[in-house]
Backbone atoms as SQL, in Angstrom:
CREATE TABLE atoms (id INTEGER PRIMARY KEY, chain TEXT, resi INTEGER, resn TEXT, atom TEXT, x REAL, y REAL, z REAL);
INSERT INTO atoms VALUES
  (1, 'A', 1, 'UNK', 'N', -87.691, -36.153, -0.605),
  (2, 'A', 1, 'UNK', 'CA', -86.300, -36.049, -1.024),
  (3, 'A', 1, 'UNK', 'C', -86.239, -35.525, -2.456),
  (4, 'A', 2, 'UNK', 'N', -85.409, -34.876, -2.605),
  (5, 'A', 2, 'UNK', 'CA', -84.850, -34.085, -3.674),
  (6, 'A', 2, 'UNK', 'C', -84.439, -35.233, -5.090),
  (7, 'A', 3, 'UNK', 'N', -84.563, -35.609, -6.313),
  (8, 'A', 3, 'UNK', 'CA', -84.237, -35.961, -7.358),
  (9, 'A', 3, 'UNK', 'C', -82.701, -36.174, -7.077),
  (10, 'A', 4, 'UNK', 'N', -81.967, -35.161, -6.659),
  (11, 'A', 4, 'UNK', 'CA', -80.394, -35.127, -6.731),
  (12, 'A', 4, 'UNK', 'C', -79.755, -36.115, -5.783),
  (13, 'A', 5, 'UNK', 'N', -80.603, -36.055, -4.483),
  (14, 'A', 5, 'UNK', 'CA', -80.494, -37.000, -3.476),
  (15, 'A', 5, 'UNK', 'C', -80.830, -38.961, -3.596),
  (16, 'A', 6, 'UNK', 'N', -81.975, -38.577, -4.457),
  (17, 'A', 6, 'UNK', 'CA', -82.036, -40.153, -4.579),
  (18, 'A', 6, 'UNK', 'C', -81.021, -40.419, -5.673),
  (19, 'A', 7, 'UNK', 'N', -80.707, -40.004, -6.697),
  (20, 'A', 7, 'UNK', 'CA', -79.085, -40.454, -7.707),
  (21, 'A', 7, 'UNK', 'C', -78.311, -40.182, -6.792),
  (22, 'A', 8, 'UNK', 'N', -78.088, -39.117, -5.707),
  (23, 'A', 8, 'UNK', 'CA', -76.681, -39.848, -5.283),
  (24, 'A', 8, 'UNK', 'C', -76.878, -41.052, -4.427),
  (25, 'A', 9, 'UNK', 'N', -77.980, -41.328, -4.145),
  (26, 'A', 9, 'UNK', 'CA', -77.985, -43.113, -3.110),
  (27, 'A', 9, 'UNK', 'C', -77.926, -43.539, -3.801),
  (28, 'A', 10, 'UNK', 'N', -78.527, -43.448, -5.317),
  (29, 'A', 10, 'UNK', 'CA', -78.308, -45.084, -6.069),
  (30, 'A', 10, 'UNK', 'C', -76.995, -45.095, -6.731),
  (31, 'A', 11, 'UNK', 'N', -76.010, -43.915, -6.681),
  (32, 'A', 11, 'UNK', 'CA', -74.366, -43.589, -7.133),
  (33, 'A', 11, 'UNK', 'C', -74.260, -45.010, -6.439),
  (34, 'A', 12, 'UNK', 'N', -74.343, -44.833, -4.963),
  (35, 'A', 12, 'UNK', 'CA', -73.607, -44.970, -3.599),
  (36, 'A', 12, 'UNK', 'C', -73.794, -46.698, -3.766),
  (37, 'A', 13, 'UNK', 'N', -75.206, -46.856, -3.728),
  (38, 'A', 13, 'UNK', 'CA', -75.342, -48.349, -3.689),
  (39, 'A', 13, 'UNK', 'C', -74.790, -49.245, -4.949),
  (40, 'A', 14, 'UNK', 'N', -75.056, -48.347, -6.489),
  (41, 'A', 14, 'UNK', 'CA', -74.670, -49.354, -6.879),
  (42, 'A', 14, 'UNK', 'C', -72.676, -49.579, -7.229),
  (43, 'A', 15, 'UNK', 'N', -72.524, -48.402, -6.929),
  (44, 'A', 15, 'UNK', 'CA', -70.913, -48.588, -6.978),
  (45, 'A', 15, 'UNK', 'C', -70.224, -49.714, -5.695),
  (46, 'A', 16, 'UNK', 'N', -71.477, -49.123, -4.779),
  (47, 'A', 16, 'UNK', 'CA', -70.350, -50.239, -3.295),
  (48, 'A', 16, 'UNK', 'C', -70.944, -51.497, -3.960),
  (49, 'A', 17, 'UNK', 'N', -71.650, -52.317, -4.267),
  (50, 'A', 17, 'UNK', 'CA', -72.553, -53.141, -4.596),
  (51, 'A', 17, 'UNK', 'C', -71.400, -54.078, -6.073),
  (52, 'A', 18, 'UNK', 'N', -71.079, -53.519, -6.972),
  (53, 'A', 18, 'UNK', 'CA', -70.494, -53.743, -7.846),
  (54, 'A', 18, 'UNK', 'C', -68.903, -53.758, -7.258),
  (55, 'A', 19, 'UNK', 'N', -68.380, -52.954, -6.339),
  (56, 'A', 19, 'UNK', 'CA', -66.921, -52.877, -5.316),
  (57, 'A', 19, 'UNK', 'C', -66.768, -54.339, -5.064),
  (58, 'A', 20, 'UNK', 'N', -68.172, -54.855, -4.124),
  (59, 'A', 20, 'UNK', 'CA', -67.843, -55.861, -3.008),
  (60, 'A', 20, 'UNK', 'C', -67.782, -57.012, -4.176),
  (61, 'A', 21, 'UNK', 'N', -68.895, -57.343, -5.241),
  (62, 'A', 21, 'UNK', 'CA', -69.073, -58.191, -6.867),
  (63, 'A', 21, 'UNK', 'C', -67.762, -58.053, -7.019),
  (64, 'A', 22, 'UNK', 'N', -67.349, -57.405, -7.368),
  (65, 'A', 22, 'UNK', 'CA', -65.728, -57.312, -8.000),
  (66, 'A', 22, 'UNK', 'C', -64.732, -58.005, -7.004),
  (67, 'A', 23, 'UNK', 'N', -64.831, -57.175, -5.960),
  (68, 'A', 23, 'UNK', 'CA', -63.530, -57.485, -5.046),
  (69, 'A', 23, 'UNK', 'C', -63.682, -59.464, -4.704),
  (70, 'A', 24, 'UNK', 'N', -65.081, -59.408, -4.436),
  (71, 'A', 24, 'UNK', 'CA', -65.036, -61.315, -4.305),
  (72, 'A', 24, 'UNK', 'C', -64.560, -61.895, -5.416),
  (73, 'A', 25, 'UNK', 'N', -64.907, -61.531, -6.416),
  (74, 'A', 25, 'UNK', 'CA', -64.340, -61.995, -7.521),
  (75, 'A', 25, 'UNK', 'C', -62.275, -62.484, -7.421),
  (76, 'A', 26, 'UNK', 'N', -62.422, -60.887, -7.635),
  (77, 'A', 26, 'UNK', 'CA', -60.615, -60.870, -7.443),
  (78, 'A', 26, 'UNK', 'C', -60.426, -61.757, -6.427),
  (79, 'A', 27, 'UNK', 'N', -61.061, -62.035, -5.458),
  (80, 'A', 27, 'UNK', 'CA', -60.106, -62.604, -3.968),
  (81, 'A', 27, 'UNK', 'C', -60.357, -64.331, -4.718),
  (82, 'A', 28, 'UNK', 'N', -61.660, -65.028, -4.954),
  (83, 'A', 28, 'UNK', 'CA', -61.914, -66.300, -5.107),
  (84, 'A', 28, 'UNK', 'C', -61.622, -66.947, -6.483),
  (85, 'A', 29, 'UNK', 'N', -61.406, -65.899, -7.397),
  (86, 'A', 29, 'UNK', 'CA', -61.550, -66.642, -8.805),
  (87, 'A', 29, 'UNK', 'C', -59.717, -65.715, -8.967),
  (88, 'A', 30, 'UNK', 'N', -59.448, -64.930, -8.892),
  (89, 'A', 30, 'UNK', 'CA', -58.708, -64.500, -9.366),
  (90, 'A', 30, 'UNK', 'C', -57.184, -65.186, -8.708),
  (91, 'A', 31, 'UNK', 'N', -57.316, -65.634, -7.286),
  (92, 'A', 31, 'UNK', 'CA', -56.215, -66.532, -6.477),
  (93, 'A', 31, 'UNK', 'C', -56.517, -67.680, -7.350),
  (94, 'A', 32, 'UNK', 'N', -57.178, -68.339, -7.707),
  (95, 'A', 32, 'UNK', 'CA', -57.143, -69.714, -8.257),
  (96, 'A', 32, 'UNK', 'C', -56.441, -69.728, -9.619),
  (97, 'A', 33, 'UNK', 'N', -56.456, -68.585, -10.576),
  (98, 'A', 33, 'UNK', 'CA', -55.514, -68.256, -11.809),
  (99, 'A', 33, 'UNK', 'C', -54.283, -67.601, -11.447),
  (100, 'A', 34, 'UNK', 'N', -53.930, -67.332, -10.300),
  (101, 'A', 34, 'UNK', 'CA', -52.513, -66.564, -9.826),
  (102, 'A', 34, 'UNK', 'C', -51.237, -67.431, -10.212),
  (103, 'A', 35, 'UNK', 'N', -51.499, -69.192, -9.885),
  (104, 'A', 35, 'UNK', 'CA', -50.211, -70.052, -10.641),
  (105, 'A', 35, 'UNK', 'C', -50.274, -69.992, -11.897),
  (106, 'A', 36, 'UNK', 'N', -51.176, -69.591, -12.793),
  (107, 'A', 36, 'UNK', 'CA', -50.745, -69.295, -14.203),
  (108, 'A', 36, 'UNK', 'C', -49.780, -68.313, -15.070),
  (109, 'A', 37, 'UNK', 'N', -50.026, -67.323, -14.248),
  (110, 'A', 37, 'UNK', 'CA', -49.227, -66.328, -14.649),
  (111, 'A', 37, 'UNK', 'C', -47.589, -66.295, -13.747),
  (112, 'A', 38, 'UNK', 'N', -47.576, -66.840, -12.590),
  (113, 'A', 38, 'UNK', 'CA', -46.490, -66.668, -11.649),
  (114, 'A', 38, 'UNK', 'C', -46.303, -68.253, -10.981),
  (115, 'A', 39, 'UNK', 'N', -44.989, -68.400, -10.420),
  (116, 'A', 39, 'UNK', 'CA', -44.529, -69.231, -9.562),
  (117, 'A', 39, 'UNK', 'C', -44.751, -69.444, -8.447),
  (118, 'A', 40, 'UNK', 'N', -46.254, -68.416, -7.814),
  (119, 'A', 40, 'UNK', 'CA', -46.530, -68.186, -6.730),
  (120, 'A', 40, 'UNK', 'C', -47.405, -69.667, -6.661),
  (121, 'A', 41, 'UNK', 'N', -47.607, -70.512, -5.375),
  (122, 'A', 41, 'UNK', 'CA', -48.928, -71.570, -5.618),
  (123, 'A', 41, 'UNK', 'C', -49.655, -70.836, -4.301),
  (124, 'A', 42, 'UNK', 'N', -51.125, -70.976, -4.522),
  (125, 'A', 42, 'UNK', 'CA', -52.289, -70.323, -4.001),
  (126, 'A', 42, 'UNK', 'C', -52.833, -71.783, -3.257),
  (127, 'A', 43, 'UNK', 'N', -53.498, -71.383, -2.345),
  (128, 'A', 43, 'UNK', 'CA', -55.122, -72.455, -2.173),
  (129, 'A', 43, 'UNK', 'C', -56.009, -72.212, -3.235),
  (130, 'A', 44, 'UNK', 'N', -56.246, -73.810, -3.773),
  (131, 'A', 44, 'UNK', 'CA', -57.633, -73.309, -4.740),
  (132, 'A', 44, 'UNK', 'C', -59.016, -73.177, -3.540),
  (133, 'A', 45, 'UNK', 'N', -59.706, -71.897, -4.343),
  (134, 'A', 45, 'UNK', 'CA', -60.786, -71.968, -3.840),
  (135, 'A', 45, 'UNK', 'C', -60.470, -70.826, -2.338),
  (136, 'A', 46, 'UNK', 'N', -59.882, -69.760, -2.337),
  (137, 'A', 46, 'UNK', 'CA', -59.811, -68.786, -1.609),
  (138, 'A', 46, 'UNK', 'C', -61.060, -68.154, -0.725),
  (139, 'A', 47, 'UNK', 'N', -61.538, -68.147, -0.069),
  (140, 'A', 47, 'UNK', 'CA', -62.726, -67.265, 1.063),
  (141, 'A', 47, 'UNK', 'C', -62.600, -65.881, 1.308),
  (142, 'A', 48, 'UNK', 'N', -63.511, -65.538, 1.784),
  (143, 'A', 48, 'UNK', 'CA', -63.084, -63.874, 2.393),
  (144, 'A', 48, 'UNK', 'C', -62.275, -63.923, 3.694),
  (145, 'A', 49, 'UNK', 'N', -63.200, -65.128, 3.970),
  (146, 'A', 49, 'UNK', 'CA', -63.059, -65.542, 5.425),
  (147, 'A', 49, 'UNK', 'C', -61.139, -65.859, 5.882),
  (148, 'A', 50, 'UNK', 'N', -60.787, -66.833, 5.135),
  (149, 'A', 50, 'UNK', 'CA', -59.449, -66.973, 4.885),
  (150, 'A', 50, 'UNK', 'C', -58.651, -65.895, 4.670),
  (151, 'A', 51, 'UNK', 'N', -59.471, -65.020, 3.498),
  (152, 'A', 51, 'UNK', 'CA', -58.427, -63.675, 2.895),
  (153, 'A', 51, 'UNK', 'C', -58.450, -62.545, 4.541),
  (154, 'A', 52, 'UNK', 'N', -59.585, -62.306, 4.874),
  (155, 'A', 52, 'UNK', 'CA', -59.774, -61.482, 5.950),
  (156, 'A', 52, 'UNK', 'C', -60.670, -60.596, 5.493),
  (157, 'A', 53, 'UNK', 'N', -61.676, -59.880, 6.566),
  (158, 'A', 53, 'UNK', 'CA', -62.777, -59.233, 6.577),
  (159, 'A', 53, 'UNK', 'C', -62.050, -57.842, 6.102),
  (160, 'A', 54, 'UNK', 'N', -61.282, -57.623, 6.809),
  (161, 'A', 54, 'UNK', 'CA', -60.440, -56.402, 6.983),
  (162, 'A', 54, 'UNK', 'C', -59.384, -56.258, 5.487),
  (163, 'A', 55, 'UNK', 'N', -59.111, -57.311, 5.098),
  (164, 'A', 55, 'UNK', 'CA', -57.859, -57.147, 3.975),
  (165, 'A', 55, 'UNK', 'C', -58.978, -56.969, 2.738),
  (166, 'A', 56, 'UNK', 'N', -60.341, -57.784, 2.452),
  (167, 'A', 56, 'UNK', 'CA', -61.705, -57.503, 1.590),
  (168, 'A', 56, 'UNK', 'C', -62.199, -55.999, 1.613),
  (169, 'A', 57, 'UNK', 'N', -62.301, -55.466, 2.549),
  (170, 'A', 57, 'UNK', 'CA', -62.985, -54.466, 3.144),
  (171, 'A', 57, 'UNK', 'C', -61.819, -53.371, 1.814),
  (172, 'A', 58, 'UNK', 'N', -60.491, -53.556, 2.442),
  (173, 'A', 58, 'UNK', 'CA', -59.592, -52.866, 2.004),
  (174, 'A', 58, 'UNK', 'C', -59.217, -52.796, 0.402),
  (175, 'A', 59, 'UNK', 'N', -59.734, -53.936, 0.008),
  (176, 'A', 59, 'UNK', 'CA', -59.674, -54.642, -1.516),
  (177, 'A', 59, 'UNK', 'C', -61.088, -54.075, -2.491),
  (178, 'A', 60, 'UNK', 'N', -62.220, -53.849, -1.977),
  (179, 'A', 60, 'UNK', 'CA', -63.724, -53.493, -2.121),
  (180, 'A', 60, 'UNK', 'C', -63.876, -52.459, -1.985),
  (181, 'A', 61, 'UNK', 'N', -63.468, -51.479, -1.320),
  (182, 'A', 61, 'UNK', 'CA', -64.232, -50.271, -1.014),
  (183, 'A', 61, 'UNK', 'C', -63.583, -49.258, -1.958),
  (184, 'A', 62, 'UNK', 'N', -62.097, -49.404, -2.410),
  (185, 'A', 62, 'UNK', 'CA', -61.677, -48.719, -3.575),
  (186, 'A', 62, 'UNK', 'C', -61.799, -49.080, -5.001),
  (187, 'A', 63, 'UNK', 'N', -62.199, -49.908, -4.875),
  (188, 'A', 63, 'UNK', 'CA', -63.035, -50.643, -6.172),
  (189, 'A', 63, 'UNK', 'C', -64.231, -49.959, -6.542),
  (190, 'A', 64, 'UNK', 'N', -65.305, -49.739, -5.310),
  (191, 'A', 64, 'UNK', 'CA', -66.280, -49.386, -5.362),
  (192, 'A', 64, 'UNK', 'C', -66.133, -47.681, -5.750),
  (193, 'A', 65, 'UNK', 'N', -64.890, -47.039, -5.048),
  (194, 'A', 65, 'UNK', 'CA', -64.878, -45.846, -5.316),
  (195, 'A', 65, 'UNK', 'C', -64.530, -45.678, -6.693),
  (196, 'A', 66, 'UNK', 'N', -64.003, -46.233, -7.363),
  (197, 'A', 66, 'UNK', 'CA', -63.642, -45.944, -8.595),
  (198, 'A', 66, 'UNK', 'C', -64.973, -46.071, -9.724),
  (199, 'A', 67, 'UNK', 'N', -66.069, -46.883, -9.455),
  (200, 'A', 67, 'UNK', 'CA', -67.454, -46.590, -9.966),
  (201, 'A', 67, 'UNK', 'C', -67.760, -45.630, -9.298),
  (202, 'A', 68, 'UNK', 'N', -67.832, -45.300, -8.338),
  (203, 'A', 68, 'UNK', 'CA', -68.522, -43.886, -8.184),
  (204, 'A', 68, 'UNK', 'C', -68.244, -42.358, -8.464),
  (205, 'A', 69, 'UNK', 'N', -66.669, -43.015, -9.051),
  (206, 'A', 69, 'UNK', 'CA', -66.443, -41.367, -10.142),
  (207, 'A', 69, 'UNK', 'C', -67.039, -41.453, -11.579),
  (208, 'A', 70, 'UNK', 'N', -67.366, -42.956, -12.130),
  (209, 'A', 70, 'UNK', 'CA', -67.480, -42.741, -13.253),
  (210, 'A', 70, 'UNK', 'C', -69.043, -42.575, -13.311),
  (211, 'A', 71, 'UNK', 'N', -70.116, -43.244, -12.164),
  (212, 'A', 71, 'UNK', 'CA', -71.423, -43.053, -12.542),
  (213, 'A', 71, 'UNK', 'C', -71.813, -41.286, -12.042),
  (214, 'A', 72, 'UNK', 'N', -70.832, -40.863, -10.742),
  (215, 'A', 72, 'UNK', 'CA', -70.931, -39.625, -10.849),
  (216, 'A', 72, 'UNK', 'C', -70.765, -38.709, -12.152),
  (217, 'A', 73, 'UNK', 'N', -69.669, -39.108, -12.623),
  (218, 'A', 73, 'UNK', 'CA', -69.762, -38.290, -14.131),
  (219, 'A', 73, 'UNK', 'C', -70.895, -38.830, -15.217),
  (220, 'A', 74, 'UNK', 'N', -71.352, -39.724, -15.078),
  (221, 'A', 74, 'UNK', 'CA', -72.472, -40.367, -15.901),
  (222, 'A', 74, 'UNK', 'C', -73.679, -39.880, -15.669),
  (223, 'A', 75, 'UNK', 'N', -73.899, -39.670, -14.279),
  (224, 'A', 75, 'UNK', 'CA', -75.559, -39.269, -13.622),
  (225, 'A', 75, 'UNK', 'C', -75.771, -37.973, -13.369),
  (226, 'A', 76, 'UNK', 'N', -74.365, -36.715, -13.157),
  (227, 'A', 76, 'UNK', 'CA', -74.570, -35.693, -12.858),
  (228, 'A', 76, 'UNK', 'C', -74.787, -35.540, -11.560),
  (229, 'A', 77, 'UNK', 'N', -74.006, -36.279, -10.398),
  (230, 'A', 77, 'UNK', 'CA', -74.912, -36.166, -9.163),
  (231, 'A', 77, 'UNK', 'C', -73.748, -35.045, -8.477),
  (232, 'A', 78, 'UNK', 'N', -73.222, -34.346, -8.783),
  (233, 'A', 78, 'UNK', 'CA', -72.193, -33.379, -8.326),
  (234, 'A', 78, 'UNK', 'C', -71.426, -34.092, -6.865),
  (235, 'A', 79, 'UNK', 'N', -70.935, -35.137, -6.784),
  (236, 'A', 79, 'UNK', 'CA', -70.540, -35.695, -5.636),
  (237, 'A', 79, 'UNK', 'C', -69.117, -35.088, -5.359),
  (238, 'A', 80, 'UNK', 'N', -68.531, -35.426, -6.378),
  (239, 'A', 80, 'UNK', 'CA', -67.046, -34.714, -6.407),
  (240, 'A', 80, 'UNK', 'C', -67.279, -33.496, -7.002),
  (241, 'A', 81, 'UNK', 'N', -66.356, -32.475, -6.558),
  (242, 'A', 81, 'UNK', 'CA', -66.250, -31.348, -6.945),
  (243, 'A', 81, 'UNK', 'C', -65.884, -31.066, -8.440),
  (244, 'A', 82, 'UNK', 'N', -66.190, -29.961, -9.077),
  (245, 'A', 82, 'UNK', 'CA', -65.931, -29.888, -10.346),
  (246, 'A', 82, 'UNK', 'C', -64.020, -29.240, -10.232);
């Protein structure tokens, strides 16, 4: 494999990788501070499982894309077009 090819897998892994880190975050820690700021009351202690595979999925994967424009512009891996 080509140099260009292995930076774009490690773009790939570590942006989804840091997506899904993040997005659990937001779903478990970030519902438990939601009555602070708002009148909304939460379950403490939120799951994926509870939130949904599908609503995570949806919460994570644009998370993840948004590292992979910036390590693309960081690593040079031409993923997005110039």
């Amino acid at each position: 494999m080509s140099s260009l090819t292995i930076r774009r897998t490690i773009v790939w892994v570590i942006s989804m990788g840091l997506g899904f880190i993040i997005g659990n975050g937001i779903i478990t820690v970030g519902f438990d501070l939601l009555p602070l700021f708002t009148s909304i009351q939460a379950k403490q202690g939120l799951s994926i499982q509870e939130y949904g595979i599908i609503y995570f999925l949806f919460t994570a994967v644009p998370i993840g894309l948004v590292f992979v424009i910036w390590l693309d512009a960081l690593m040079d891996t031409r993923i997005l077009p110039d």
